[in-house]
C-alpha positions as a printed NumPy array, in Angstrom:
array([[ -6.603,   6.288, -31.182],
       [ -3.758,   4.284, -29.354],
       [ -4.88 ,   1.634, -27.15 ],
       [ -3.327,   0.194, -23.792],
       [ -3.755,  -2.148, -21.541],
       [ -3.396,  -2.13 , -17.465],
       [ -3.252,  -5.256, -16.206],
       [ -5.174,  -5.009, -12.249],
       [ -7.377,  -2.784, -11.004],
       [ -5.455,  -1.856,  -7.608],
       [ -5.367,   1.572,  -6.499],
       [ -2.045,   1.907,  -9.195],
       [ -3.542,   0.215, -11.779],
       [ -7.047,   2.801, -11.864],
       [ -5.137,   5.857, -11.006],
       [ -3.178,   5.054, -14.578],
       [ -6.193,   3.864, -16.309],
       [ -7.533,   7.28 , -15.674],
       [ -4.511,   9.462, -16.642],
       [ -4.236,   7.419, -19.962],
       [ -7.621,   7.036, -20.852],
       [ -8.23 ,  11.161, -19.965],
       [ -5.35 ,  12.04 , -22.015],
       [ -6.747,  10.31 , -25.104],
       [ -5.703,   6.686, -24.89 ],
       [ -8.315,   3.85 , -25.197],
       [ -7.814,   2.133, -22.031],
       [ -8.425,  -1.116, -20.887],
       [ -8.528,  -2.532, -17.18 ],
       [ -7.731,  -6.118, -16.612],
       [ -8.917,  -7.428, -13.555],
       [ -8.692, -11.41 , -12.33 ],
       [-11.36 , -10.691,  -9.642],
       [-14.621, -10.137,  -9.453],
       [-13.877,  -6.444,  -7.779],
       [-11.923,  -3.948,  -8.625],
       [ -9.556,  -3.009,  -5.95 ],
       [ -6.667,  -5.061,  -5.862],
       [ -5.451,  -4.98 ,  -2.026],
       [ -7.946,  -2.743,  -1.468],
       [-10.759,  -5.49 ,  -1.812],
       [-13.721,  -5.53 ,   0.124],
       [-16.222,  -8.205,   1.392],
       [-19.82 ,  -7.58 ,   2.247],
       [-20.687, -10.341,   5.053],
       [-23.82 , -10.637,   7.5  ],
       [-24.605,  -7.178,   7.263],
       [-20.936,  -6.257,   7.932],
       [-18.921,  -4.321,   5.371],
       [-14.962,  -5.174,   5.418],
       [-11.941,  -3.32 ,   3.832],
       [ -9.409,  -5.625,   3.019],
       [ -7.093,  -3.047,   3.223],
       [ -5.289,   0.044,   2.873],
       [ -7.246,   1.858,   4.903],
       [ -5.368,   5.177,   6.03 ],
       [ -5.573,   7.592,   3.038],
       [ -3.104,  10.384,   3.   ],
       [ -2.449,  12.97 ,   0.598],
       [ -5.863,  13.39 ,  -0.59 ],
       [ -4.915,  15.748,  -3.173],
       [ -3.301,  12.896,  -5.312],
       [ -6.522,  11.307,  -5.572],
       [ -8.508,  14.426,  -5.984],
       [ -6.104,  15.006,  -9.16 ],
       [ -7.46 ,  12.036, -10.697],
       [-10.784,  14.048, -11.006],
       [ -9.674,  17.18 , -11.666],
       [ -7.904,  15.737, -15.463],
       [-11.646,  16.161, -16.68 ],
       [-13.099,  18.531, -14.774],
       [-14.766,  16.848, -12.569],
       [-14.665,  16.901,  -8.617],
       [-13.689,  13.949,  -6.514],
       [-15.951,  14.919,  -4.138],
       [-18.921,  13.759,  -6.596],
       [-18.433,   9.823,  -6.347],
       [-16.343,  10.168,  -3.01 ],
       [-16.622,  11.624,   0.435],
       [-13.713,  11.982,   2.546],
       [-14.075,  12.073,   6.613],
       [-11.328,  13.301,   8.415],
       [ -9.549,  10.911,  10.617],
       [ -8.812,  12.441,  14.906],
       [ -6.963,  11.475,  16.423],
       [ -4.713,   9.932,  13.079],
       [ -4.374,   6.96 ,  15.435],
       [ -4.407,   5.745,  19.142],
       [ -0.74 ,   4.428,  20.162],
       [ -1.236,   2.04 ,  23.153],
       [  1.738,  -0.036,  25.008],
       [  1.612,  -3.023,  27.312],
       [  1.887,  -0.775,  30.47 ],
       [ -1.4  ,   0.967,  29.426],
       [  0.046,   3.793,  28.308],
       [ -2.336,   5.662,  25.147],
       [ -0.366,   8.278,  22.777],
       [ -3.142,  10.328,  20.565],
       [ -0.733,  10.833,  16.953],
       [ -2.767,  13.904,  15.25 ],
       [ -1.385,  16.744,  13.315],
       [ -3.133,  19.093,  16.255],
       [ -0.09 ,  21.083,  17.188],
       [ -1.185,  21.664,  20.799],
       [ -2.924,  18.203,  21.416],
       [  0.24 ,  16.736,  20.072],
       [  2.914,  18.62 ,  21.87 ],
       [  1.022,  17.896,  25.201],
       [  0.874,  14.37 ,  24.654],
       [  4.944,  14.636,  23.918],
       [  5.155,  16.921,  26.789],
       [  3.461,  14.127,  28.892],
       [  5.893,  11.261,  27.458],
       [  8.725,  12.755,  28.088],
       [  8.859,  16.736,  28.374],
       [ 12.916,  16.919,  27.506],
       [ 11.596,  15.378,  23.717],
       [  9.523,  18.373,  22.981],
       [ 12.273,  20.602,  21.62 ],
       [ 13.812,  17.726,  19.885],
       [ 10.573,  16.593,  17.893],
       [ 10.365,  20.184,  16.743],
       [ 13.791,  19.422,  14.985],
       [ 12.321,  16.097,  13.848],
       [  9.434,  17.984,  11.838],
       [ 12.089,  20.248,  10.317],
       [ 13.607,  16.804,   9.116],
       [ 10.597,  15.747,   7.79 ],
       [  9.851,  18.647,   6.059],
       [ 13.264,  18.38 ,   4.386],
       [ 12.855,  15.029,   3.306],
       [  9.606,  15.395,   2.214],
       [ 10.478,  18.269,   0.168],
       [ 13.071,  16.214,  -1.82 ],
       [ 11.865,  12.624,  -1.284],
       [  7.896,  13.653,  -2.49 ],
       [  7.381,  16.35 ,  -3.843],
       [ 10.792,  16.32 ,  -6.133],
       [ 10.942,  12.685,  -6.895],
       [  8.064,  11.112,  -5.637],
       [  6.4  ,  11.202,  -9.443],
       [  9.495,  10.847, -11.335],
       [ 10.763,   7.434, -12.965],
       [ 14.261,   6.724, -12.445],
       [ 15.287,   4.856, -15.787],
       [ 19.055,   5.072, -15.712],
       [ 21.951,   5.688, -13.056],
       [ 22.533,   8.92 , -13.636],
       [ 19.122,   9.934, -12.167],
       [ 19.744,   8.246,  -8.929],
       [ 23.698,   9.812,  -9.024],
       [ 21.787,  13.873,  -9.306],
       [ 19.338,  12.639,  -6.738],
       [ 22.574,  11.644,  -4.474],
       [ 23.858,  14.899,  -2.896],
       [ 20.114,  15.796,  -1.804],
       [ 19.29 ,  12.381,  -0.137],
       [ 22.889,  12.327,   1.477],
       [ 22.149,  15.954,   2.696],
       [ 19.646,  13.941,   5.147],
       [ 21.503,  11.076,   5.667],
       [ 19.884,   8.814,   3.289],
       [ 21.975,   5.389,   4.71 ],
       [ 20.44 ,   5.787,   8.344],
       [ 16.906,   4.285,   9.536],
       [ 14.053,   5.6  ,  10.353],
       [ 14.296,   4.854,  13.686],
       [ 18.157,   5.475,  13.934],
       [ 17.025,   9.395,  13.041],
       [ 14.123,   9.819,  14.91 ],
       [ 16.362,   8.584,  18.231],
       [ 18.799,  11.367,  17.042],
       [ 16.036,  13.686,  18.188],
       [ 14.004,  12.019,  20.978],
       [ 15.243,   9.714,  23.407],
       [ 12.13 ,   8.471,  25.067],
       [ 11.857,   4.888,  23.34 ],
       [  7.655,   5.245,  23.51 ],
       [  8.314,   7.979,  21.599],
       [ 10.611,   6.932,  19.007],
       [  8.119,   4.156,  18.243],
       [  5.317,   6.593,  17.632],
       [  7.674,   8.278,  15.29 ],
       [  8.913,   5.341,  13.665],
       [  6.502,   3.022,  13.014],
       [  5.216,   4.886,   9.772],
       [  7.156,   2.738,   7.602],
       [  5.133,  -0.877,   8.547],
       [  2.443,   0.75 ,   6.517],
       [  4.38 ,   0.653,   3.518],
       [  6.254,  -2.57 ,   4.45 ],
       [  9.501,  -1.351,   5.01 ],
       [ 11.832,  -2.408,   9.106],
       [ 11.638,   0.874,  10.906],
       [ 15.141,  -0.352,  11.957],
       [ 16.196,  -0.785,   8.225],
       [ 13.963,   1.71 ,   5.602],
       [ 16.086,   4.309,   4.582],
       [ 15.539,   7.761,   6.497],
       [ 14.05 ,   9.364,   3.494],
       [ 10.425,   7.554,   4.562],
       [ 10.31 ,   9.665,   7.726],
       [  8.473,  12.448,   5.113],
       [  5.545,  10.099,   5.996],
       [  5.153,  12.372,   9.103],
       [  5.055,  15.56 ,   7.043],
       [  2.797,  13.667,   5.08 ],
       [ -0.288,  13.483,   7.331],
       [  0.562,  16.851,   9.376],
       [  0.094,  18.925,   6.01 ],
       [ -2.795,  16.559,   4.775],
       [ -4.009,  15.002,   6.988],
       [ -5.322,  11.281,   7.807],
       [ -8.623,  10.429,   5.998],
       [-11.593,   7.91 ,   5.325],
       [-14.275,   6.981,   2.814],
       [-17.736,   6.773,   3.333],
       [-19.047,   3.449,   3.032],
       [-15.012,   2.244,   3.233],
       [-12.057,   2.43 ,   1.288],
       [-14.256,   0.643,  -1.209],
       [-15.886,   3.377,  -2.346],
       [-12.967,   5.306,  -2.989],
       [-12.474,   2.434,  -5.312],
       [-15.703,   2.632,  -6.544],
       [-15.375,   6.296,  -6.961],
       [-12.462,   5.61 ,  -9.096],
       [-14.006,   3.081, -11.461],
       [-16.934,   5.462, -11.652],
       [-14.266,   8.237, -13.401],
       [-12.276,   5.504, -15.433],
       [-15.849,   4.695, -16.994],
       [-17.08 ,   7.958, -17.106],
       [-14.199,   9.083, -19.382],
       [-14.976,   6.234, -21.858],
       [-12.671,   3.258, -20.308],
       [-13.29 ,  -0.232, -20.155],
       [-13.129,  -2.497, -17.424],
       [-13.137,  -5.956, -17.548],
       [-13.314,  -8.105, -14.333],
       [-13.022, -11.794, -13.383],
       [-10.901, -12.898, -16.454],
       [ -6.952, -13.086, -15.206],
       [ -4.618, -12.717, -17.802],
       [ -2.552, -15.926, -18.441],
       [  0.252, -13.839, -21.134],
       [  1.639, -10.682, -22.089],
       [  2.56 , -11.484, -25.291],
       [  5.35 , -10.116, -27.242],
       [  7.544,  -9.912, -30.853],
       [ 10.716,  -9.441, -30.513],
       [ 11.295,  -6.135, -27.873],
       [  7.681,  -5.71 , -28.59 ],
       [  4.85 ,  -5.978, -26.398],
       [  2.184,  -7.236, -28.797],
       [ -1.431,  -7.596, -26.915],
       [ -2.634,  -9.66 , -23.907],
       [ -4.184, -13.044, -23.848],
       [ -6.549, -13.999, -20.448],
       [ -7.826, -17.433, -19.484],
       [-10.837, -17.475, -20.882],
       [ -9.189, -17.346, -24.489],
       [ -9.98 , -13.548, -24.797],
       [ -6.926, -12.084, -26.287],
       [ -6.49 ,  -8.219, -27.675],
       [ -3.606,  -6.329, -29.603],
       [ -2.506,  -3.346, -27.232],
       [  0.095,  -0.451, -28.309],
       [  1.63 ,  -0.256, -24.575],
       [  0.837,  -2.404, -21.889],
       [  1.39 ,  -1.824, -18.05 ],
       [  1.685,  -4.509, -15.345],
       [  0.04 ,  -3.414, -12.002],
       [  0.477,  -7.26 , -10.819],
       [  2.882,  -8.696,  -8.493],
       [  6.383,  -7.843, -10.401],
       [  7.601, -11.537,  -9.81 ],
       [  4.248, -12.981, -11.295],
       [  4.145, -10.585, -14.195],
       [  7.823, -11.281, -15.223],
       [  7.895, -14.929, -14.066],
       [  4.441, -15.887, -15.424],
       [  3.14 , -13.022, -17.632],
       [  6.167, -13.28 , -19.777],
       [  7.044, -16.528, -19.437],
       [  7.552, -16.95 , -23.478],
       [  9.784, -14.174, -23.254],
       [ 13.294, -14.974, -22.114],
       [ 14.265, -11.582, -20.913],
       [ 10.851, -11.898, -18.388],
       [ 12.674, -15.461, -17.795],
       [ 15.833, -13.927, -16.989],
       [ 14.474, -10.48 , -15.028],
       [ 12.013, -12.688, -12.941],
       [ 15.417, -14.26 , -11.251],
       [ 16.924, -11.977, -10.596],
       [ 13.638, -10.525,  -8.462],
       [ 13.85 , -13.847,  -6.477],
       [ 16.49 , -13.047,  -5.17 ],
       [ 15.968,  -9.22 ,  -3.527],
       [ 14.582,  -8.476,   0.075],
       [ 10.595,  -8.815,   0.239],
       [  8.346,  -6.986,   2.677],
       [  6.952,  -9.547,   4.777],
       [  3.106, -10.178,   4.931],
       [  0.07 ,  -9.837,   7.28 ],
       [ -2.597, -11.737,   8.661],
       [ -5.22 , -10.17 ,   9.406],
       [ -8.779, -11.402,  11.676],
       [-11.728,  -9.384,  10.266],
       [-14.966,  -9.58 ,  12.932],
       [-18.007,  -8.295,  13.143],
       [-19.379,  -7.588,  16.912],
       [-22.739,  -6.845,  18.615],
       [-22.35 ,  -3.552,  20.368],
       [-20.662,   0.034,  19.676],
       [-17.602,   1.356,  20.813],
       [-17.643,   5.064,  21.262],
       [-13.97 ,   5.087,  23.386],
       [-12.039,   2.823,  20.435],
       [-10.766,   5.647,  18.003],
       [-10.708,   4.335,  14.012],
       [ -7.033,   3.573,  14.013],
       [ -5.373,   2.279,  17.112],
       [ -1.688,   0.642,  16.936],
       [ -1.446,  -1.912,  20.088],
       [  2.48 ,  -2.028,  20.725],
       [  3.872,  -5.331,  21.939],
       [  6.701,  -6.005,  24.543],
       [  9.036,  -6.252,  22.397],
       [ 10.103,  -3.608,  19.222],
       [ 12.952,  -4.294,  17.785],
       [ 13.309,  -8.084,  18.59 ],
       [  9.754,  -8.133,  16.802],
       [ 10.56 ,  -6.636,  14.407],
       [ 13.975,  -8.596,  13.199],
       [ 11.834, -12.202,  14.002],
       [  9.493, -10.574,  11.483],
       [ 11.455,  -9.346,   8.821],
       [ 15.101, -11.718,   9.149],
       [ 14.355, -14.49 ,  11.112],
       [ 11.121, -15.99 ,  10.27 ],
       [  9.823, -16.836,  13.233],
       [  6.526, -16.521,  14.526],
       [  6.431, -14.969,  17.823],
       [  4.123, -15.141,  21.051],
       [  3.853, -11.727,  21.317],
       [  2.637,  -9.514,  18.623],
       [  2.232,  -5.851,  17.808],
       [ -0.987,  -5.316,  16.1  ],
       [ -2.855,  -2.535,  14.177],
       [ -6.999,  -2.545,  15.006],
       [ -8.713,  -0.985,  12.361],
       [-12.35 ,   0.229,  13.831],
       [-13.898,   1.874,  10.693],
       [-17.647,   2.157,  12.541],
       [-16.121,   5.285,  14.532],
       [-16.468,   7.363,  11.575],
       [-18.853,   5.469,   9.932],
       [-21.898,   3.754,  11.685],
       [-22.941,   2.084,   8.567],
       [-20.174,  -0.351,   7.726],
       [-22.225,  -2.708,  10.517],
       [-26.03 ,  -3.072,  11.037],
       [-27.572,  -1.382,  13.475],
       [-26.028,  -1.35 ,  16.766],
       [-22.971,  -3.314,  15.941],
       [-19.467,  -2.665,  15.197],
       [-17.144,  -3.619,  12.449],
       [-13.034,  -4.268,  13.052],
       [-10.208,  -6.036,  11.921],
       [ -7.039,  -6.593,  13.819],
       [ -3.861,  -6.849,  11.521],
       [ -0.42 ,  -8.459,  12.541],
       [  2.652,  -8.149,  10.406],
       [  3.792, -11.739,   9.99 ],
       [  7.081, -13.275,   8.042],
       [  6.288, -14.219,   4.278],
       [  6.191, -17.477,   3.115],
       [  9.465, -17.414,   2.188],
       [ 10.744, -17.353,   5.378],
       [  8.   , -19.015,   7.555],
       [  6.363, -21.827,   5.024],
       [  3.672, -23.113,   7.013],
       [  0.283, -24.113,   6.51 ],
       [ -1.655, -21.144,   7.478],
       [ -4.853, -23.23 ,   6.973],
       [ -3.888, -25.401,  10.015],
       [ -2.019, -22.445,  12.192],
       [ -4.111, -19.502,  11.383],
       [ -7.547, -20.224,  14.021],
       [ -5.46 , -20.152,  16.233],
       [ -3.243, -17.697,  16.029],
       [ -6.47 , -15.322,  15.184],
       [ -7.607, -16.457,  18.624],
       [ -4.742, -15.762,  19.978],
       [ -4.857, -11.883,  18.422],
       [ -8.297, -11.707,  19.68 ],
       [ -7.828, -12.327,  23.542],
       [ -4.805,  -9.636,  23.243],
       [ -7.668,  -7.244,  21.96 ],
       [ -9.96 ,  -7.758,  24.403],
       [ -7.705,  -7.65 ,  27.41 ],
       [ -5.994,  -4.395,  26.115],
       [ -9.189,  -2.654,  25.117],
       [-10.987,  -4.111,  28.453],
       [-13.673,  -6.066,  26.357],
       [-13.842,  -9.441,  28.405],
       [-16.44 , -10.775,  26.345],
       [-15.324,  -9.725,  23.031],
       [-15.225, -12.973,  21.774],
       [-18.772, -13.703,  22.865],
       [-20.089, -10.196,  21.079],
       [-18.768, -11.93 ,  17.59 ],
       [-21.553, -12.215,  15.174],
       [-18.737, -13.205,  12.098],
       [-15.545, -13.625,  11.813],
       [-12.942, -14.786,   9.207],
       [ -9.171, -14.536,   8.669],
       [ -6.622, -13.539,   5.853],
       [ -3.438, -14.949,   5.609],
       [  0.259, -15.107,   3.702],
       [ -1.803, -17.904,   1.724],
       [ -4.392, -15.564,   0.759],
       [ -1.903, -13.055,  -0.363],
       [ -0.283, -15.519,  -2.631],
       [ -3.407, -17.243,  -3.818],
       [ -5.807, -14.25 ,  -4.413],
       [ -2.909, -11.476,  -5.225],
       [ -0.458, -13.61 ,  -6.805],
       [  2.052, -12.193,  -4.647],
       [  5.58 , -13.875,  -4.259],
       [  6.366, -15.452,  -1.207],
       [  2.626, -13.919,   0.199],
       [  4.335, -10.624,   0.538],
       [  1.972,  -8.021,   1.177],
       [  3.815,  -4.994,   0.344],
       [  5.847,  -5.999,  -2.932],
       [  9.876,  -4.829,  -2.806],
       [ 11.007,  -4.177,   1.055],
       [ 11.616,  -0.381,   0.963],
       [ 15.256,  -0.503,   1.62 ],
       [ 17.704,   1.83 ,  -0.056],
       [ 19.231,  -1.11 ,  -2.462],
       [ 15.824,  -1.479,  -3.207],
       [ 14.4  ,   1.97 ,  -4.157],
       [ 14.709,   4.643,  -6.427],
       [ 16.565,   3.502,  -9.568],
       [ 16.973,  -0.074,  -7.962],
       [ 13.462,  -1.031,  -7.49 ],
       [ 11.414,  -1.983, -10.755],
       [ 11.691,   0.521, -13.294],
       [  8.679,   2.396, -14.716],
       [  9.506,   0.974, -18.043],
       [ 10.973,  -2.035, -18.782],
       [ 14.857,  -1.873, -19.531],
       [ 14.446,  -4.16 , -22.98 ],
       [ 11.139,  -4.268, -23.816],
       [  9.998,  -0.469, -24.38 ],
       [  5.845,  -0.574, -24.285],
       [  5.871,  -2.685, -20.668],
       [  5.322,  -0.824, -17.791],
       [  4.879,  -1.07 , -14.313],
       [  3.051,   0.412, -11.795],
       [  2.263,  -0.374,  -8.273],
       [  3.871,  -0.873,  -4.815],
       [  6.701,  -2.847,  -6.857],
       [  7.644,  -0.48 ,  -8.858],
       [  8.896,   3.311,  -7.593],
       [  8.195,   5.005,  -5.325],
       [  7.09 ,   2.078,  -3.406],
       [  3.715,   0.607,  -1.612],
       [  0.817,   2.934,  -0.035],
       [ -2.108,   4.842,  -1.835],
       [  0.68 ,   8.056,  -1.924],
       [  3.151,   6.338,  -3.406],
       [  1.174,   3.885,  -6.004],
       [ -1.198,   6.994,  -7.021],
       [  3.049,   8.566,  -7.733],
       [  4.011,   5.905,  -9.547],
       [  0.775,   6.124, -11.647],
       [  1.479,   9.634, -12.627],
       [  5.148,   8.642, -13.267],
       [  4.334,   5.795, -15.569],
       [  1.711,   8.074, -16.964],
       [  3.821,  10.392, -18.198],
       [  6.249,   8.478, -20.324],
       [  3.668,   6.179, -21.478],
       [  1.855,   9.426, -23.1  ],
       [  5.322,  10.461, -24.49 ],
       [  6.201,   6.994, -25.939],
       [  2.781,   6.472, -27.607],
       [  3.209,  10.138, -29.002],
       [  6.093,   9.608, -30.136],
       [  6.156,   5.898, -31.454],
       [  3.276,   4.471, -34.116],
       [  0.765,   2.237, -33.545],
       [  1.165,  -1.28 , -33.553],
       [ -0.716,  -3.238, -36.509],
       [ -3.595,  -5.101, -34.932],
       [ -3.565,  -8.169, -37.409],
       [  0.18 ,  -8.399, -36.3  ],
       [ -0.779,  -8.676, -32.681],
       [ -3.194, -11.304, -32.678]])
């Protein structure tokens, strides 16, 4: 039997682990935490249960693929809620937009915007489809390993103009500018500038109309759970709390993996579901083509980061929907302090994540869980100390909850409260510069020219994750899982095993 091993147990790193070790391959799970989960960690605090994050789960047939390899049924470790309205949109001016994939809710809340826009989002959702059609469903779970894949992709992208923005092709459709920020603002959940992600992300709309926007009981933990639960089922192993300090390799070899705690283990393939700097940079640090990749990373576009105030309040909200995005003043200005600039503004535009609305549980009795979120620069460009800044910043966040949601005393309903900042993603994730979301989701930066599947020069590394394609998400690392899946199973087919004397 072949063995590999996947270094991280994020949502890309399990979804693998499951195709390999279902297909045959003895597959190990490397995890430096004490959870699985990756970005999708989870704390368990006075009572309170809190996602770290993702938390909007699309494309639930992905997932329920992961189950169906062996027979089994997602729905026996997992249960999926359905998410209505997908998310509350609310502006300064008190203006509320209820985003759903109800065709008649939906078109009266356009109709109500602006009624002129109606006709012209029904062209937008034939856009969508389109770009779904060829950005998902054709590539979406296909590594791009040389040129000449991204050259026969060319003529389909270009068809729907590729080059433009999201939000430069949604205005070709609608001009009310509330509008064109509900239909934009898709991509911050993958990282990418609504004024800079290639067009081809606007299939994220098609995306939750045909599957909707959904939630696990007990928290996107136990989807994680749920997926540990099948890795283990099917015979994997799992090993937590024991980082990896080297990926060690022979030549163009991958030979085995060596942790911190001296454990070390001779692998056949190995794939990298870790920060892509940190795996080349420090992973293969003995290697000088890992020397030589890892700066030439340093120097591409990164998404910027988040920080995020997770509290736990005495009360229930019945009127706060799941998902609610709280626009600021400002849109685009926001958005180019966030992602060019650096700077960190006054005003904000925040996502509130409510998960007690669908499920009562995630607090004690008679109290509510949340977390407010607000995309911030990375470290790169705004290195401050987030330790000193971040109190009050998260106060800051808090008071623009509670005067937008009308909760005067929301402060004073707060039975805990912590924050989670660039710092944390840097420290805890490893991630470069604190990024949140890996490789911005530019053009320049996707396809063929993000991280490749497979490493160019050594030919049993692999990546998976939001660095490598199709991008960040639970959609698009559960693709790149299946991608990497597939020519991992073909290479160890096709190649012999490694000696295991010789790796150690």
């Amino acid at each position: 039997m072949k063995k590999a091993a996947v270094i991280g147990a994020g949502f890309g790193g399990l979804a693998l682990a499951i195709r390999l070790q279902a297909a045959g391959v003895a597959t190990t799970v490397i995890e430096a935490r004490d959870k699985a989960g990756g970005r999708a960690y989870h704390w368990q605090r006075d009572g309170f249960t809190f996602d770290a994050g993702p938390t909007v789960i699309t494309d639930p047939a992905c997932l329920a693929e992961l189950w169906s390899l062996s027979g089994h049924n997602m729905s026996e470790d997992v249960t999926l809620m359905p998410v209505m309205p997908f998310y509350r949109l609310n502006w300064p001016d008190g203006t509320n937009f209820d985003y759903s994939n109800d065709d008649p809710a939906l078109f009266a809340e356009i109709q109500r915007l602006e009624p002129g826009d109606v006709a012209g989002y029904r062209r937008f959702l034939d856009y969508s489809a389109g770009v779904y059609a060829e950005g998902y469903e054709k590539l979406g779970h296909v590594a791009f390993l040389d040129f000449a894949s991204m050259l026969k992709a060319g003529p389909h992208l270009a068809k729907y103009q590729a080059w433009r923005s999201v939000y430069s092709i949604v205005s070709s459709f609608v001009k009310n500018e509330k509008l064109r920020q509900a239909l934009s603002f898709h991509t911050l959940l993958v990282g990418g500038n609504p004024m800079t992600t290639s067009a081809i992300y606007a299939l994220i709309h098609k995306l939750e109309k045909d599957g909707g926007v959904w939630f696990a009981k007990g928290g996107t933990n136990a989807l994680v759970a749920g997926l540990v639960t099948q890795f283990e089922r099917l015979g994997g192993t799992l090993r937590l709390g024991d980082k990896v300090a080297e990926i060690e390799t022979l030549g163009d070899r991958v030979t085995g993996v060596r942790t911190e705690s001296g454990w070390r283990e001779g692998f056949d393939a190995v794939c990298s579901n870790a920060d892509i700097v940190h795996s080349y940079r420090d992973l293969l640090s003995e290697n000088r083509h890992g020397k030589r990749v890892a700066k030439g990373l340093q120097k591409k576009r990164f998404s910027p980061s988040l920080f995020v105030v997770h509290f736990g309040v005495k009360g229930t909200f019945p009127e706060i929907p799941h998902h609610m995005i709280l626009f600021g003043p400002r849109y685009g200005p926001l958005l180019e302090a966030i992602y060019d600039t650096g700077v960190l503004s006054n005003d904000f535009s925040l996502y509130l994540h409510h998960p007690t609305a669908s499920d009562p549980q995630m607090a004690p009795e008679g109290h509510s869980t949340f977390y407010a979120l607000a995309p911030v620069p990375h470290l790169g460009k705004l290195p401050i100390d987030w330790d000193a800044v971040g109190p009050a910043y998260a106060d800051r966040i808090l008071d623009e909850v509670a005067r937008r949601l009308n909760i005067p005393d929301l402060k004073d309903r707060i039975v805990t409260r912590f924050e989670y900042a660039p710092s944390d993603f840097a420290s805890d994730l490893a991630a470069f510069q604190g990024s949140a979301f890996s490789l911005e989701p530019i053009l320049t930066q996707s396809a063929w020219f993000r991280v490749h599947n497979r490493d160019d020069a050594i030919d049993n590394l692999y990546f998976v994750g939001a660095g490598t394609h199709p991008g960040a998400g639970i959609p698009g690392v559960v693709g790149s899982a299946k991608a990497t899946a597939k020519l991992m199973l073909e290479d160890l087919q096709a190649g012999p095993a490694i000696p295991r004397k010789s790796a150690l």
